[in-house]
C-alpha positions in Angstrom: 126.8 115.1 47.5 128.2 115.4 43.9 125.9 114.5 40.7 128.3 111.4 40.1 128.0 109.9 43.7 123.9 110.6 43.1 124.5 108.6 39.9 126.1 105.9 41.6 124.0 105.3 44.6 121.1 105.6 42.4 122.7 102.6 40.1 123.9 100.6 42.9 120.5 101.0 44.6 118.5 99.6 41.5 120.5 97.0 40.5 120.7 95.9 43.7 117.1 95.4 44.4 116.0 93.5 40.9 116.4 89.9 42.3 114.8 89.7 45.3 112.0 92.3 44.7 109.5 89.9 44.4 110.2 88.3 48.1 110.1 91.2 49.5 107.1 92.1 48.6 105.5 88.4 49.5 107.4 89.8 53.1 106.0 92.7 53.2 102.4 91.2 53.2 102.9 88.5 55.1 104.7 89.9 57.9 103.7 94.2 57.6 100.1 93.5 56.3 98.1 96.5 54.1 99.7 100.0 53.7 99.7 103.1 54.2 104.0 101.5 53.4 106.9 104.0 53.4 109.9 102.5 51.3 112.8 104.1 53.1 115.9 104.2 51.4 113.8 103.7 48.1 116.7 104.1 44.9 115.4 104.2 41.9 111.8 103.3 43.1 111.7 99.7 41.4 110.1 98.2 44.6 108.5 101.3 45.7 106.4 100.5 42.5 105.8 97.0 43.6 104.6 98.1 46.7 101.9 100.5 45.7 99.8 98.2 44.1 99.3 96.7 47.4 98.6 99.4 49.5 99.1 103.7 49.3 102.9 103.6 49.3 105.7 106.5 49.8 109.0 106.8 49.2 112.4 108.4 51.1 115.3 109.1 49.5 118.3 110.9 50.6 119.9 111.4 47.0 118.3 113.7 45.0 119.3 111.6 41.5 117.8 108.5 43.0 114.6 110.3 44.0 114.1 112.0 40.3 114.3 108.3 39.0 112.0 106.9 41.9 109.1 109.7 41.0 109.5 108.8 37.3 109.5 105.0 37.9 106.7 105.4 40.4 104.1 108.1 39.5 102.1 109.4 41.8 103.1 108.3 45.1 105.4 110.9 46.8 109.3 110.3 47.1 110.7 113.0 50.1 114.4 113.7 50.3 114.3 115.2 54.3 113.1 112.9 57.2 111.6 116.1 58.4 109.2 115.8 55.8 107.6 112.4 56.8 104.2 112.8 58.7 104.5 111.6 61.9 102.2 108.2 62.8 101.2 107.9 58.8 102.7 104.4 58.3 101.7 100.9 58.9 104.9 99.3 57.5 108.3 100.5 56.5 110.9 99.1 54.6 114.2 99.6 54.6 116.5 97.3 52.2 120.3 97.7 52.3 120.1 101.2 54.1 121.7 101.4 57.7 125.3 99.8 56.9 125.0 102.6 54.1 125.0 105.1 57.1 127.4 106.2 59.5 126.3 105.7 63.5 124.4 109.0 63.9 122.8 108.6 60.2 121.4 105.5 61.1 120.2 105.9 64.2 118.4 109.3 63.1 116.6 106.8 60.8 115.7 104.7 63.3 114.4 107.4 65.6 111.9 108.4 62.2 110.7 104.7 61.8 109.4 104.8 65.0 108.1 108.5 63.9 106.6 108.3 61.1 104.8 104.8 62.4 101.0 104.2 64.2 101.0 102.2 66.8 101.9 98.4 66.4 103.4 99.6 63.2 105.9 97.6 61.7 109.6 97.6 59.8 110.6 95.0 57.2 114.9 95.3 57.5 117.7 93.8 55.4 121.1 94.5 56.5 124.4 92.9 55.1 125.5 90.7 57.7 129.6 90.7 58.5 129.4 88.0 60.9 127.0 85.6 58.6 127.9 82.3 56.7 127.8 84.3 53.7 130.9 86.6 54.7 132.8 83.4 56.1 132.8 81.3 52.6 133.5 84.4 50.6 136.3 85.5 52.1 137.9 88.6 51.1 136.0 88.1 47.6 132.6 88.3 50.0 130.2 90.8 47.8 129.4 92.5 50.7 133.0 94.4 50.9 132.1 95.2 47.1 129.7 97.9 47.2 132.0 101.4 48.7 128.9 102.9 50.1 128.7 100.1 52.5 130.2 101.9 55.3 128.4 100.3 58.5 128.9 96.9 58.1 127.5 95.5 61.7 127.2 91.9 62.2 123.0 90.3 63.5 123.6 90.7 67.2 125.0 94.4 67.4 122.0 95.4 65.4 119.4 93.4 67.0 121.2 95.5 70.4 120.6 98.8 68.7 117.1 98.1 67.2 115.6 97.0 70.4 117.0 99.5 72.9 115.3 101.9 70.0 111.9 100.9 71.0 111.5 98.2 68.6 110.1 94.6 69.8 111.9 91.4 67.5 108.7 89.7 65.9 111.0 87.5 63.4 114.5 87.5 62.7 117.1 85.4 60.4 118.8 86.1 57.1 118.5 85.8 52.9 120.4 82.9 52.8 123.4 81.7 51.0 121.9 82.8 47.4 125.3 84.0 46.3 126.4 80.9 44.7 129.0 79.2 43.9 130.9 79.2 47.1 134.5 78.3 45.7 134.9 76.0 42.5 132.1 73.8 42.7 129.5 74.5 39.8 126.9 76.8 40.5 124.0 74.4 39.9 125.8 71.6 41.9 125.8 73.9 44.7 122.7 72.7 47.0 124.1 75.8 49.9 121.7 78.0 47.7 118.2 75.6 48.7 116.9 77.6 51.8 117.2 80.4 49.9 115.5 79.4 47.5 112.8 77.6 49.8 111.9 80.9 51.4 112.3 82.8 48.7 109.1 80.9 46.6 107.4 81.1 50.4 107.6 84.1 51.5 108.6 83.1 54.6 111.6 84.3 56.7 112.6 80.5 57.5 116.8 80.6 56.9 117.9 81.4 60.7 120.0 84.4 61.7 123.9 84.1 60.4 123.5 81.0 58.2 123.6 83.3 55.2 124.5 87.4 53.2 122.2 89.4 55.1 120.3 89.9 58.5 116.4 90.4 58.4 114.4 91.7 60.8 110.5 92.1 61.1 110.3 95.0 63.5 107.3 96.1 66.0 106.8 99.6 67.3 106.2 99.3 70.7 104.9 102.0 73.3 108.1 101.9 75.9 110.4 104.5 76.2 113.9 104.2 74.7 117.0 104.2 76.8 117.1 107.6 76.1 113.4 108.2 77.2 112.2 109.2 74.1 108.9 107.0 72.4 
């Protein structure tokens, strides 16, 4: 991968993950509980930092550019750039924001495989995948802001994922989506909008509350369970 595509992920990554940091850290606790946490997929490190000052928190990250920036913005908590390197069974929670339609089919499910890795038993995974088949993608259009970011090259819709993540090994514990936050949809003024109030609503919660499709992006609170795969791995 060339310095400039480091440089871009690495910009695309951060910016990306400014507004909604702070709900999903108010996820992460409510739904992963304490650490050990592994931010997978962790740009820049902006929530990485976040996370750590609830619970021992570490960082992956495929780009070597974005991982410089995440151990500078996050001191002291490791940031690894192989999957080899993650310990196996060290994790509680991990969290993995805007990473999998970033990969092509093997890539992601490799990083699937390592969540259930890398996890203890019971262990769980905060995910946020841009949804194709949501609301959100349906009043955009072709100017929907998921078909603006290049490196999205995976773009699945809920139910194909859900498939994928649950003949991995993974029980569902909560699903649904961020919402229609991307307002305005069309010409009405952006405060007369109201489409943005769930959002909003579970955004000041917490809570995952918006249901699956009615918005940008899927979310899913995963489980580790102990059955074997279709593949008969664990």
């Amino acid at each position: 991968m060339s310095t400039q595509n480091d440089e871009d992920h690495a910009t695309a990554m951060q910016l990306e993950s400014r507004p909604p940091l702070r709900w999903y850290v108010r996820m992460v606790r409510r739904y992963l509980g304490p650490g050990p946490y592994l931010d997978f997929g962790c740009g820049s490190g902006q929530l990485l930092r976040r996370l750590a000052r609830h619970g021992p928190a570490s960082g992956f990250e495929i780009s070597e550019q974005a991982a410089r920036a995440a151990r500078e913005n996050a001191p002291g908590y490791p940031v690894s750039t192989s999957m080899d390197q993650l310990p196996d069974g060290a994790f509680r929670g991990v969290v993995a924001i805007h990473v999998l339609e970033r990969l092509d089919d093997v890539a992601a499910a490799e990083a699937v495989r390592t969540w259930r890795r890398v996890l203890r038993p019971g262990g769980r995974v905060l995910l946020v995948v841009t949804d194709p088949g949501g609301r959100g993608r349906e009043l955009g259009g072709t100017n929907w802001s998921g078909f603006a970011d290049p490196m999205r090259i995976n773009l699945k819709p809920h139910a194909r994922w859900r498939t994928i993540l649950t003949d991995a090994g993974f029980r569902i514990v909560r699903e649904g989506s961020d919402g229609l936050w991307d307002v305005p949809y069309g010409r009405m003024p952006k405060l007369l909008d109201l489409r943005a109030a769930p959002a909003v609503t579970q955004f000041v919660l917490g809570h995952l509350l918006v249901a699956p499709g009615s918005g940008e992006s899927s979310v899913f609170v995963l489980e580790k369970t102990g059955c074997r795969t279709r593949d008969g791995g664990r």
